[in-house]
Gaussian input, Z-matrix of N, CA and C with variables (Angstrom, degrees):
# hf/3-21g

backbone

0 1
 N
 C     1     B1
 C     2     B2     1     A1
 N     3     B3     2     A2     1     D1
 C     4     B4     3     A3     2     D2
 C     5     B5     4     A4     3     D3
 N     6     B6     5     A5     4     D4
 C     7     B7     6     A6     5     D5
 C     8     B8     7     A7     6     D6
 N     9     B9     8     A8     7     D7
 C    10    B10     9     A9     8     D8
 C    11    B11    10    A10     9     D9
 N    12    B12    11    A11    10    D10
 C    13    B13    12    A12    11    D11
 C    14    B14    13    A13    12    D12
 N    15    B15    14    A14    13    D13
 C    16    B16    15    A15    14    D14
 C    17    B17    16    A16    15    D15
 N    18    B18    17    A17    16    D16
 C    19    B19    18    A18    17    D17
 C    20    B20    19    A19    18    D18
 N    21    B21    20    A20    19    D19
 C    22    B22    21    A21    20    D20
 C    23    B23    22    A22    21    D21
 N    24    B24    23    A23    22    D22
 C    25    B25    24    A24    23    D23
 C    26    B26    25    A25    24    D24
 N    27    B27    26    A26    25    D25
 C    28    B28    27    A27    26    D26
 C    29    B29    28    A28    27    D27
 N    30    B30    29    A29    28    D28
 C    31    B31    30    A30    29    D29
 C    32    B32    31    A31    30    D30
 N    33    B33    32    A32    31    D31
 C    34    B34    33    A33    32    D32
 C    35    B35    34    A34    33    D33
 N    36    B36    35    A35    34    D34
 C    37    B37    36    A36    35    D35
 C    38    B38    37    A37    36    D36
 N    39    B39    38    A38    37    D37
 C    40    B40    39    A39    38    D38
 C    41    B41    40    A40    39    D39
 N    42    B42    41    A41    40    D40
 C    43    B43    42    A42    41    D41
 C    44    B44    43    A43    42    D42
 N    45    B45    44    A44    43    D43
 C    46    B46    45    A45    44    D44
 C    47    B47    46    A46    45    D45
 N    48    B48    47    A47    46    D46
 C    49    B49    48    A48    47    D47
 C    50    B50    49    A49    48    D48
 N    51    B51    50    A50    49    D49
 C    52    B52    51    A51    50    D50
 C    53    B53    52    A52    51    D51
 N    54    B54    53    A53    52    D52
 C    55    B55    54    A54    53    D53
 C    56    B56    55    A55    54    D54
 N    57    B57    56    A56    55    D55
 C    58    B58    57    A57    56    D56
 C    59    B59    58    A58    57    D57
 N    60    B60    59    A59    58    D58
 C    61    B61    60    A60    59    D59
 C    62    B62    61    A61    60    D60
 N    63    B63    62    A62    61    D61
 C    64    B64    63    A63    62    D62
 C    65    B65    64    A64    63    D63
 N    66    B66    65    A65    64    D64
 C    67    B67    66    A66    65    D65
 C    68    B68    67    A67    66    D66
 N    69    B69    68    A68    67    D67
 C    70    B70    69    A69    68    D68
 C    71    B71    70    A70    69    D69
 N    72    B72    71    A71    70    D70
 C    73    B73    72    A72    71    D71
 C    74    B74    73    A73    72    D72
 N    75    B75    74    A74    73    D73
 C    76    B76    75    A75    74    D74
 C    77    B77    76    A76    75    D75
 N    78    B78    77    A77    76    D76
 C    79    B79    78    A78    77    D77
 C    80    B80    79    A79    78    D78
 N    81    B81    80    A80    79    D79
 C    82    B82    81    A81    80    D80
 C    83    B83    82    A82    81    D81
 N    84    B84    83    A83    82    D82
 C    85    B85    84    A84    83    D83
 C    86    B86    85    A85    84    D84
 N    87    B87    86    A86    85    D85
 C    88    B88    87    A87    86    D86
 C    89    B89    88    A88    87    D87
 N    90    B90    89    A89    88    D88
 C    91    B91    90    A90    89    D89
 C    92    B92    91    A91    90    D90
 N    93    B93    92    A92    91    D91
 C    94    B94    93    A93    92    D92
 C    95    B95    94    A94    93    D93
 N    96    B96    95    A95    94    D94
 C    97    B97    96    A96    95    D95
 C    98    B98    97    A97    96    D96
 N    99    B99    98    A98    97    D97
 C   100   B100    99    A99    98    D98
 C   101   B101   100   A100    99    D99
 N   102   B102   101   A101   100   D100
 C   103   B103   102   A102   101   D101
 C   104   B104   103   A103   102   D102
 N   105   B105   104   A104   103   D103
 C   106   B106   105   A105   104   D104
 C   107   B107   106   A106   105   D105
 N   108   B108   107   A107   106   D106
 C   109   B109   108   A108   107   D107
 C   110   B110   109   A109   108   D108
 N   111   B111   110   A110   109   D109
 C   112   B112   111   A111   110   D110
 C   113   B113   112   A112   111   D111
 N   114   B114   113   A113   112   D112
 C   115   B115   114   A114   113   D113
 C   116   B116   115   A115   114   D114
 N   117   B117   116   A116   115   D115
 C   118   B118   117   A117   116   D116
 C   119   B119   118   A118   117   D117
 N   120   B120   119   A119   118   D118
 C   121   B121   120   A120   119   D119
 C   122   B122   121   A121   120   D120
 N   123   B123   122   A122   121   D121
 C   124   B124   123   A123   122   D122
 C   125   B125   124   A124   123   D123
 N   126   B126   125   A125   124   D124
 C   127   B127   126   A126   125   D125
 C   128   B128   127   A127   126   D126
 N   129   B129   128   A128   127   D127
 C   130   B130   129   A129   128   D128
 C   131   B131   130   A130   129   D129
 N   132   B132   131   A131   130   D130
 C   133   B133   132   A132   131   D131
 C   134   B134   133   A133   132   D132
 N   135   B135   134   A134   133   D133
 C   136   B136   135   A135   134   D134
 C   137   B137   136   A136   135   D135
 N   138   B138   137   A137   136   D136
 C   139   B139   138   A138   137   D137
 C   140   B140   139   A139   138   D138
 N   141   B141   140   A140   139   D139
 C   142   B142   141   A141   140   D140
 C   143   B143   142   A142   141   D141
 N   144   B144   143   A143   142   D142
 C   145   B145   144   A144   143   D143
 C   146   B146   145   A145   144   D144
 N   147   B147   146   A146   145   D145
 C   148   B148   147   A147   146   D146
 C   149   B149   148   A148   147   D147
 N   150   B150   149   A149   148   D148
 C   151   B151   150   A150   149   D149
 C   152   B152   151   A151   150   D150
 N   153   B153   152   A152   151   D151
 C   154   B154   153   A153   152   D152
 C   155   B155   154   A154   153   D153
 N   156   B156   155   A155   154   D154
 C   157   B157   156   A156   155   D155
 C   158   B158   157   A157   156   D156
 N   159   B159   158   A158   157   D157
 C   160   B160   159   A159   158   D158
 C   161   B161   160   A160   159   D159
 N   162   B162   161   A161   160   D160
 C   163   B163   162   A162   161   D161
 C   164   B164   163   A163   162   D162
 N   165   B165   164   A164   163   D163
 C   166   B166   165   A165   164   D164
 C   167   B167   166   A166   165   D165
 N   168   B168   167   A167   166   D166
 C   169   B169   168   A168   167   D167
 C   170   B170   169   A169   168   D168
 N   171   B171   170   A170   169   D169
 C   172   B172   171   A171   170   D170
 C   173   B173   172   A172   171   D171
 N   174   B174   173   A173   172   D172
 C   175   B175   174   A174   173   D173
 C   176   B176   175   A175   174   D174
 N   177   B177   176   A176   175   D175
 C   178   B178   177   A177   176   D176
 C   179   B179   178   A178   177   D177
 N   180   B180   179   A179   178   D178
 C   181   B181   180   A180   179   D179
 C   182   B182   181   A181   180   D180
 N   183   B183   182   A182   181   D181
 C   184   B184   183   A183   182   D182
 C   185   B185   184   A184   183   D183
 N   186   B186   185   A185   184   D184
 C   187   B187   186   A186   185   D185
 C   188   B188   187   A187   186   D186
 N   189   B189   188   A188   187   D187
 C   190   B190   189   A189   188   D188
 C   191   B191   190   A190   189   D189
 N   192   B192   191   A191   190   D190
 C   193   B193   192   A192   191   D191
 C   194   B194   193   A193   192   D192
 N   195   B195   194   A194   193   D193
 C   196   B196   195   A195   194   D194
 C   197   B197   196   A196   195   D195

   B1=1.4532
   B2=1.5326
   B3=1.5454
   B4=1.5381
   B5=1.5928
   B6=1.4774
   B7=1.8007
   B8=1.1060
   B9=1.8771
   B10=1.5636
   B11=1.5161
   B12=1.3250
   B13=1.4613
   B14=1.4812
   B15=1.2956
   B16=1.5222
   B17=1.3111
   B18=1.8832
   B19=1.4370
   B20=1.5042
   B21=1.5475
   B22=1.6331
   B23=1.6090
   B24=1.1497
   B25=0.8520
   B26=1.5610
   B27=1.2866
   B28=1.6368
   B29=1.4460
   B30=1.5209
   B31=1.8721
   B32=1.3095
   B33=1.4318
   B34=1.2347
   B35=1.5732
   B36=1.4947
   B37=1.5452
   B38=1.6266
   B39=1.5061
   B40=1.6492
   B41=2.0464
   B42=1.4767
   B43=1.8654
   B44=0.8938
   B45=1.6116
   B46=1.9805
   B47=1.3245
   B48=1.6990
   B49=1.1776
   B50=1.6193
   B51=1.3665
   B52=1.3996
   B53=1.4937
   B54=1.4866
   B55=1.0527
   B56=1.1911
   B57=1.8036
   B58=1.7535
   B59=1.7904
   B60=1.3093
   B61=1.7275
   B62=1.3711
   B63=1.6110
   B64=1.3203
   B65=1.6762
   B66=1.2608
   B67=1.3187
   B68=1.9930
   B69=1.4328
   B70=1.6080
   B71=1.7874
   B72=1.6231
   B73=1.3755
   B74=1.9607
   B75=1.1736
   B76=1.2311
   B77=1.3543
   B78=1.7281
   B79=0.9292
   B80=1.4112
   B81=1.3965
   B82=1.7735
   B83=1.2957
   B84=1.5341
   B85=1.9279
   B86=1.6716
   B87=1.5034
   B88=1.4090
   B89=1.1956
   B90=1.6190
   B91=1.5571
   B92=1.4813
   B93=1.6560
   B94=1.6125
   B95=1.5898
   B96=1.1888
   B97=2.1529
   B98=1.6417
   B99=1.7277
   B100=1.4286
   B101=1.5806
   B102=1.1866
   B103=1.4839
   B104=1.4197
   B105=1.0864
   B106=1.9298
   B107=1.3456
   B108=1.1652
   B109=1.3493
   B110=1.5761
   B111=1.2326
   B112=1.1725
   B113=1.7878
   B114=1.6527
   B115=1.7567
   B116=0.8517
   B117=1.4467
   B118=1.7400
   B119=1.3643
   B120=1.0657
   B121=1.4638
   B122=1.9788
   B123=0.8260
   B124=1.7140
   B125=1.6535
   B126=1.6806
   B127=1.2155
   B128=1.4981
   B129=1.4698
   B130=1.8680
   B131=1.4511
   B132=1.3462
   B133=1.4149
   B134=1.7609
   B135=1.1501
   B136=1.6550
   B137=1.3592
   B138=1.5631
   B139=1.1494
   B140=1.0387
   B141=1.7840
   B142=1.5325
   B143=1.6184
   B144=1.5555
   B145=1.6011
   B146=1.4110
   B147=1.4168
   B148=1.7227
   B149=1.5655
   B150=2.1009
   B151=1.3003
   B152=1.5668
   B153=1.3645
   B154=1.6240
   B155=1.5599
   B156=1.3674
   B157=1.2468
   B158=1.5850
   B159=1.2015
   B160=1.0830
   B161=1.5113
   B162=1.0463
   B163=1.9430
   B164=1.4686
   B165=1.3330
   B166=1.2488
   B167=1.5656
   B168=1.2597
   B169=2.0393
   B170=1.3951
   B171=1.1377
   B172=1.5175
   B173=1.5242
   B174=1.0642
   B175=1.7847
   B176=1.3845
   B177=1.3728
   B178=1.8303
   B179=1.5738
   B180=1.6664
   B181=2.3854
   B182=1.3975
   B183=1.5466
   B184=1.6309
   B185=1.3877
   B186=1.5416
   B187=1.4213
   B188=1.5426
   B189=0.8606
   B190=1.4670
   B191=1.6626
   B192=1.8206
   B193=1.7216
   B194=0.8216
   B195=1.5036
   B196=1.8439
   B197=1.7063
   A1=109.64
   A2=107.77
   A3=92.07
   A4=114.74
   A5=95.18
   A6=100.93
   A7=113.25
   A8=112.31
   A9=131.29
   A10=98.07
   A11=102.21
   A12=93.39
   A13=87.86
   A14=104.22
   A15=117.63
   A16=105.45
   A17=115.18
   A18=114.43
   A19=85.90
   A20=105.07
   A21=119.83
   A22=124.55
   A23=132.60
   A24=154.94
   A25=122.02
   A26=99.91
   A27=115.11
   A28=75.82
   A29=113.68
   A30=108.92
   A31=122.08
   A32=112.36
   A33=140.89
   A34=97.08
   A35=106.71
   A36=106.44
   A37=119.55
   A38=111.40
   A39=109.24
   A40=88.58
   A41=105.58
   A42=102.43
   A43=106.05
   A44=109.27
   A45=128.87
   A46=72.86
   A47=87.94
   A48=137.06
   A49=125.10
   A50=145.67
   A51=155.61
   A52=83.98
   A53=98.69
   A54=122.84
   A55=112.05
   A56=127.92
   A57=111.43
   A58=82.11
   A59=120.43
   A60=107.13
   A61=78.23
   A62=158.14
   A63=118.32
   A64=111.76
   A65=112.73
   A66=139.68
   A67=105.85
   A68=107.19
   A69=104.01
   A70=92.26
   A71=89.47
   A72=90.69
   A73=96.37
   A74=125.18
   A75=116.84
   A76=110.96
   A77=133.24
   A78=138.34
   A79=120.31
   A80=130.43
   A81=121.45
   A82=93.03
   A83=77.00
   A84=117.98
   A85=117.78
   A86=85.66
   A87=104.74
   A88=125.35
   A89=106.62
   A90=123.18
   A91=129.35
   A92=96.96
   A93=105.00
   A94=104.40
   A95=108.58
   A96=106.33
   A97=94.65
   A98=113.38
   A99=96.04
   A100=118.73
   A101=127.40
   A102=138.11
   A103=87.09
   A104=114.63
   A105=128.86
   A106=92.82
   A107=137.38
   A108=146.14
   A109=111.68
   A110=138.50
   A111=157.55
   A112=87.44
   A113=114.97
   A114=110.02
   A115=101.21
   A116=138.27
   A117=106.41
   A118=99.40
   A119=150.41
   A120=141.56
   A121=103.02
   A122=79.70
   A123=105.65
   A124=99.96
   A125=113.76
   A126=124.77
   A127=109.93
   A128=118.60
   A129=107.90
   A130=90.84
   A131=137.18
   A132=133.39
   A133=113.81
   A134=97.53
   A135=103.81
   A136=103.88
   A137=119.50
   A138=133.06
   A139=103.88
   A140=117.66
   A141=110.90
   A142=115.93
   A143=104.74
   A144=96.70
   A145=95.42
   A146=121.61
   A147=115.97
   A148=77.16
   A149=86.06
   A150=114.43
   A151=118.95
   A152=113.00
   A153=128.96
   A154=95.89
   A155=106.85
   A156=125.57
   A157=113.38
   A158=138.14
   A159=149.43
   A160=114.36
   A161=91.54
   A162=106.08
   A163=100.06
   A164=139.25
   A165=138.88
   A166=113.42
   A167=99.05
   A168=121.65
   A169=92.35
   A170=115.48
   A171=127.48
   A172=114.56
   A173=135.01
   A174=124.31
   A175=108.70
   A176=106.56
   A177=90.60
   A178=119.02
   A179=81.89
   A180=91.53
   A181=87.27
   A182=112.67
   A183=114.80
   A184=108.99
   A185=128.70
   A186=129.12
   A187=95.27
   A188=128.00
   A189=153.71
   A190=95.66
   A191=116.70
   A192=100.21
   A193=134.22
   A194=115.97
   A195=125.82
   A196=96.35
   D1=123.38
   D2=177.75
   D3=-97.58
   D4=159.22
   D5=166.00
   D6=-53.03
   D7=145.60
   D8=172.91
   D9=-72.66
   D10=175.54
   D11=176.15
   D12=-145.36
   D13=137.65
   D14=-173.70
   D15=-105.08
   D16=155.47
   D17=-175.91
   D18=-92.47
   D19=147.52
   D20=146.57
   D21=-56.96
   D22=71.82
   D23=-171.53
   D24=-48.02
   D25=8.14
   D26=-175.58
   D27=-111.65
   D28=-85.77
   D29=178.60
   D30=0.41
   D31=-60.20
   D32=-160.10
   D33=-56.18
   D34=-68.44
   D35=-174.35
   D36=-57.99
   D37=-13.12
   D38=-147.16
   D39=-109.76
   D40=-30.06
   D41=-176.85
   D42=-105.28
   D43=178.13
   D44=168.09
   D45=-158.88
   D46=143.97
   D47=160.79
   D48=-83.82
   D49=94.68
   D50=-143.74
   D51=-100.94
   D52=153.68
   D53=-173.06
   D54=-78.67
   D55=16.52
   D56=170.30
   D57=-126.46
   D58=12.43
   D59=157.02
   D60=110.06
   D61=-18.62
   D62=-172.37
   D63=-99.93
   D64=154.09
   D65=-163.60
   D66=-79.41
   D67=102.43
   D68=179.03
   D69=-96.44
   D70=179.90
   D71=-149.56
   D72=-163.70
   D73=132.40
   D74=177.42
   D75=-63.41
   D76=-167.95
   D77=173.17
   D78=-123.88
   D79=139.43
   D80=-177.79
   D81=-92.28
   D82=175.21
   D83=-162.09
   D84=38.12
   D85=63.90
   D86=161.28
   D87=-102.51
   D88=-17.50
   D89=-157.44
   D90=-67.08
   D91=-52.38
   D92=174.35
   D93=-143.94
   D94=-170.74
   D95=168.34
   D96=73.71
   D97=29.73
   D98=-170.95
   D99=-94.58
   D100=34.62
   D101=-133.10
   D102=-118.74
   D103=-44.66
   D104=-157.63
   D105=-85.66
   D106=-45.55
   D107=-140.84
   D108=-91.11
   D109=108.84
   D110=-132.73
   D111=-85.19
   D112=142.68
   D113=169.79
   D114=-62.26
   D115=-33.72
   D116=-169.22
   D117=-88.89
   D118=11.94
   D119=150.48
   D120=-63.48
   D121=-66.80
   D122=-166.91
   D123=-39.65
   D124=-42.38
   D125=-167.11
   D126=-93.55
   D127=-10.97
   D128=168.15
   D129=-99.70
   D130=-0.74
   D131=164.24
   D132=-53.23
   D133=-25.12
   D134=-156.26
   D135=-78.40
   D136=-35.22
   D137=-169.14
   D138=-69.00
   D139=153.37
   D140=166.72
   D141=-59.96
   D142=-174.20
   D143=166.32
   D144=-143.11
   D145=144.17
   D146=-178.20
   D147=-101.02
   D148=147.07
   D149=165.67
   D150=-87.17
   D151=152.60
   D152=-156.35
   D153=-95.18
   D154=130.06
   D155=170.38
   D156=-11.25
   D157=-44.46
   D158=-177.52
   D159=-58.55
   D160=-54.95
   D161=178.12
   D162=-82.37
   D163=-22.57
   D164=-168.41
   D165=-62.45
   D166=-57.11
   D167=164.99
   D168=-27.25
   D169=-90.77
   D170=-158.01
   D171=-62.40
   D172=-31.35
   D173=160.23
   D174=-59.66
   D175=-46.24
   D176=-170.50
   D177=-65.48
   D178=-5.16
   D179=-177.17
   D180=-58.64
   D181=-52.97
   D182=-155.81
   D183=-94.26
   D184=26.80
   D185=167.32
   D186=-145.58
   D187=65.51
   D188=163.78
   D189=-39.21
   D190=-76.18
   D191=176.83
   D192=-102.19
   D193=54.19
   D194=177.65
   D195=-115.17

């Protein structure tokens, strides 16, 4: 009998999966301290950011059925 495999459920809330397989992803230090921080900082913040091959391996460990 094999093991289930459960989603990481933190993962879950924080990625999406795009329709050619790569993993987007919000961006930090958006949260507070936003006074200093120039709009066009603030404004390529908004955009997603796809994660780099490196980090890619390891989310899909923890999103097994996406």
């Amino acid at each position: 009998m094999a093991l289930k495999l459960k989603t990481h459920r933190g993962a879950r809330k924080r990625f999406k999966i795009t329709a050619n397989g790569k993993i987007k992803c919000g961006h930090s230090l958006k949260r507070h301290i936003l006074t200093k921080k120039s709009p066009k900082r603030k404004r390529h913040l908004r955009k997603a950011g796809i994660l780099t091959a490196a980090d890619t391996k390891r989310v899909r460990e923890m999103l097994p059925h996406d």
